[in-house]
C-alpha positions in Angstrom: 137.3 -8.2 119.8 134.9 -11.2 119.5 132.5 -10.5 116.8 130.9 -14.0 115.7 130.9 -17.5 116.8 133.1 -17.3 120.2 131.6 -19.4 122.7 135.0 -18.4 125.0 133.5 -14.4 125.6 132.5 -13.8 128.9 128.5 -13.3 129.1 128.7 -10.0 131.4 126.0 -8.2 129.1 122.0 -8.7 129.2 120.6 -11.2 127.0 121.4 -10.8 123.3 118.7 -8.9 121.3 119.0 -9.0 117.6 119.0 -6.5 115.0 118.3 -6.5 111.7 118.5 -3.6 109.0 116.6 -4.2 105.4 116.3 -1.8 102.6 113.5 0.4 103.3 114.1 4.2 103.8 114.9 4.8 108.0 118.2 3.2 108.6 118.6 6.1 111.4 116.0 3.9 113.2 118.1 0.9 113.3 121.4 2.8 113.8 120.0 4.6 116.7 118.2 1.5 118.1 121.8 -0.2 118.2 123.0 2.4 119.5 120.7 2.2 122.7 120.9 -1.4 123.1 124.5 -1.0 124.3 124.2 2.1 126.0 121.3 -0.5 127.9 124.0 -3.1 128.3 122.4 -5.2 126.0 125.0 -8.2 123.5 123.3 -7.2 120.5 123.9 -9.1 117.3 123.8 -6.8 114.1 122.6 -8.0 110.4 122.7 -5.8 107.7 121.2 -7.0 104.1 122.9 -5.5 101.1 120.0 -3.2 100.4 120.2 -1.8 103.6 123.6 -0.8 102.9 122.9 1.0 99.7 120.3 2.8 101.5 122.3 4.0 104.1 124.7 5.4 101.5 121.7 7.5 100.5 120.6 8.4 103.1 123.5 9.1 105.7 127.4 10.1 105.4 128.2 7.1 107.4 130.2 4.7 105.2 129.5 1.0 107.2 131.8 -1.9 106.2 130.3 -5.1 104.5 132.4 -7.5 106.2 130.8 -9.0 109.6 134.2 -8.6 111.2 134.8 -5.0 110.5 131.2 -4.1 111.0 131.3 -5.3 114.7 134.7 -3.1 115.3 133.3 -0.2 113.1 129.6 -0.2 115.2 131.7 -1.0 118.4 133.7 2.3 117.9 130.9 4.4 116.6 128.8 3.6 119.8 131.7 3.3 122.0 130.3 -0.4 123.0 132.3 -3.1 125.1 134.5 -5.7 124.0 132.4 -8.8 122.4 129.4 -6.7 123.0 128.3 -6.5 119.1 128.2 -9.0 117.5 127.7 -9.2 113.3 126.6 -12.4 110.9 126.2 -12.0 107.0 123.8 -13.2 105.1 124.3 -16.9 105.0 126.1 -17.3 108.3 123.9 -20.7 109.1 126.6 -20.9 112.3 125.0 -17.9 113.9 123.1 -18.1 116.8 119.9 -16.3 115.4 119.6 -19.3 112.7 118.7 -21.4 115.4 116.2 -21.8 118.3 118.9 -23.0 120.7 120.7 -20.0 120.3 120.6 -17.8 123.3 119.0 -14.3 122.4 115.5 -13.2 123.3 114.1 -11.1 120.4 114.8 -9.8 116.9 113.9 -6.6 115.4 113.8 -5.6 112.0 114.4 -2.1 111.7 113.8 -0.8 108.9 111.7 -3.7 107.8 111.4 -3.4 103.6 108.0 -4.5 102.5 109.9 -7.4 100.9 111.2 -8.6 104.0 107.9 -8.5 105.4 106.4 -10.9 102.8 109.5 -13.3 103.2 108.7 -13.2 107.0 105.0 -13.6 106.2 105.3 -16.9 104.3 108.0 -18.6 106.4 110.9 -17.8 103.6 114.5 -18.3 105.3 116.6 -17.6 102.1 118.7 -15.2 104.1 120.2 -15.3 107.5 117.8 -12.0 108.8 114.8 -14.1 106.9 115.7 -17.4 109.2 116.4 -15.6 112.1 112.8 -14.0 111.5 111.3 -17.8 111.5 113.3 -18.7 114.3 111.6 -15.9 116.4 107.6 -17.1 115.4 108.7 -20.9 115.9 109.9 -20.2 119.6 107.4 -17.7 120.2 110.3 -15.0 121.1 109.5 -11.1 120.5 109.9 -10.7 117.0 109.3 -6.5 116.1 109.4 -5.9 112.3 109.2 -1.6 111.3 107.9 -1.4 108.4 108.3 2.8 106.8 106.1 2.7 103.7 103.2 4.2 101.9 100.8 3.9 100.8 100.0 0.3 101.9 98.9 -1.8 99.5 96.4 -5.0 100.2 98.9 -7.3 100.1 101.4 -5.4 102.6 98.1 -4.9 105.2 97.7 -8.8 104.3 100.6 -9.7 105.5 101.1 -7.4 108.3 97.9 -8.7 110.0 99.2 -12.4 109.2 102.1 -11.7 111.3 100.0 -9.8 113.9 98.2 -13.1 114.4 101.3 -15.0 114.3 102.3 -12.9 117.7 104.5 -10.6 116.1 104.9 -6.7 116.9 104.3 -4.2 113.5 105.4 -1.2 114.4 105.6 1.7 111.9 107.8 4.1 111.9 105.7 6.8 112.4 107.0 9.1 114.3 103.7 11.4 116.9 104.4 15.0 117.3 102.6 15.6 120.3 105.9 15.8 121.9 106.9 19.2 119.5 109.9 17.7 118.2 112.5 20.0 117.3 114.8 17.9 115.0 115.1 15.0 112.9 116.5 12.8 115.8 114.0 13.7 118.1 111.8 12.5 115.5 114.3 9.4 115.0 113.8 9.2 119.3 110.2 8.6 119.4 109.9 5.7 117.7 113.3 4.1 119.2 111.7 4.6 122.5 108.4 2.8 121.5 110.5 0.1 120.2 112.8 -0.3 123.5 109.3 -0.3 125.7 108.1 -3.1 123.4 111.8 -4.8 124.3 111.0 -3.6 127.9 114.2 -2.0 127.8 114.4 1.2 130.0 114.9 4.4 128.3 115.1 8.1 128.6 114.2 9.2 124.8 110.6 10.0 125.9 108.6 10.0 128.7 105.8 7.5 128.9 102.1 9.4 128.3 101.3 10.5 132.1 104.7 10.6 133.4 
């Protein structure tokens, strides 16, 4: 399987989106966004900060390797995803085609986004591979989506969500309506996966659009 720098995979798959997990509470929303990416036929390339990966041992029974390599299999196999189709760079893989602009993928989201992430992305900080990829995204004006799940917001969080806002950048919470009665926690989980795939203008069946 071709996780990371293979320039000899076939490009069958829609353009590469990226995804990138930080260390707020809500890994389910990245997990489950994956998950839909390649059920859309999207290349998706996966980051995954250390944080993140402590918090999804809180928060979930799913044990998800460290290593870039057997994270791409291990994701592959959990969402039953094509050969070459995920993708995974650790945290100073410079060689990776998010850290750059000529890179060919057309948007990043950061999902959970940790309020420290958001700062780092707020000031133009590119210490870490999800932090550059972050820049990248402003500096070629390519859909960059950050989902923040805290509370409450402090000044300087709101500060630097509406400094991104007017950088062209997407906040979206995860803050899951209940209009549509959800019955469960992934229905929950669904809502705001779905508002995140119509910001990617990726189709989806997770919930109707209001008036449908």
């Amino acid at each position: 399987m071709a996780v990371r720098g293979d320039a000899t995979s076939p490009k069958k798959y829609r353009a590469p989106i990226a995804v990138a997990l930080t260390g707020a509470s809500g890994v389910q929303y990245g997990l489950r966004l994956i998950e839909c990416l390649i059920a859309a036929g999207h290349e998706v390339y996966v980051m995954v900060s250390k944080a993140a990966h402590r918090v999804i041992a809180v928060e979930t029974e799913i044990e998800l390797p460290a290593q870039p390599d057997r994270l791409a299999r291990d994701l592959a196999r959990r969402f039953d995803a094509e050969e070459g189709q995920v993708r995974c760079f650790g945290r100073e893989d410079w060689m990776a085609p998010v850290a750059s602009g000529s890179g060919n993928w057309q948007a990043l989201v950061i999902c959970p986004c940790s309020t420290g992430t958001l700062s780092a992305v707020a000031c133009g900080a590119s210490n870490n591979l999800i932090e550059r990829a972050a820049d990248v995204a402003l500096k070629e004006r390519r859909k960059l989506i950050l989902v923040p799940r805290e509370t409450p917001l402090s000044a300087v969080h709101l500060e630097n969500m509406l400094k991104l806002t007017n950088m062209g950048s997407v906040i979206l919470p995860a803050a899951p309506g209940f209009y549509h009665r959800p019955d469960s926690v992934k229905a929950m989980v669904d809502f705001v996966v779905a508002r995140i795939l119509n910001q990617l203008d990726v189709a989806q069946t997770l919930m109707p659009r209001w008036g449908d």
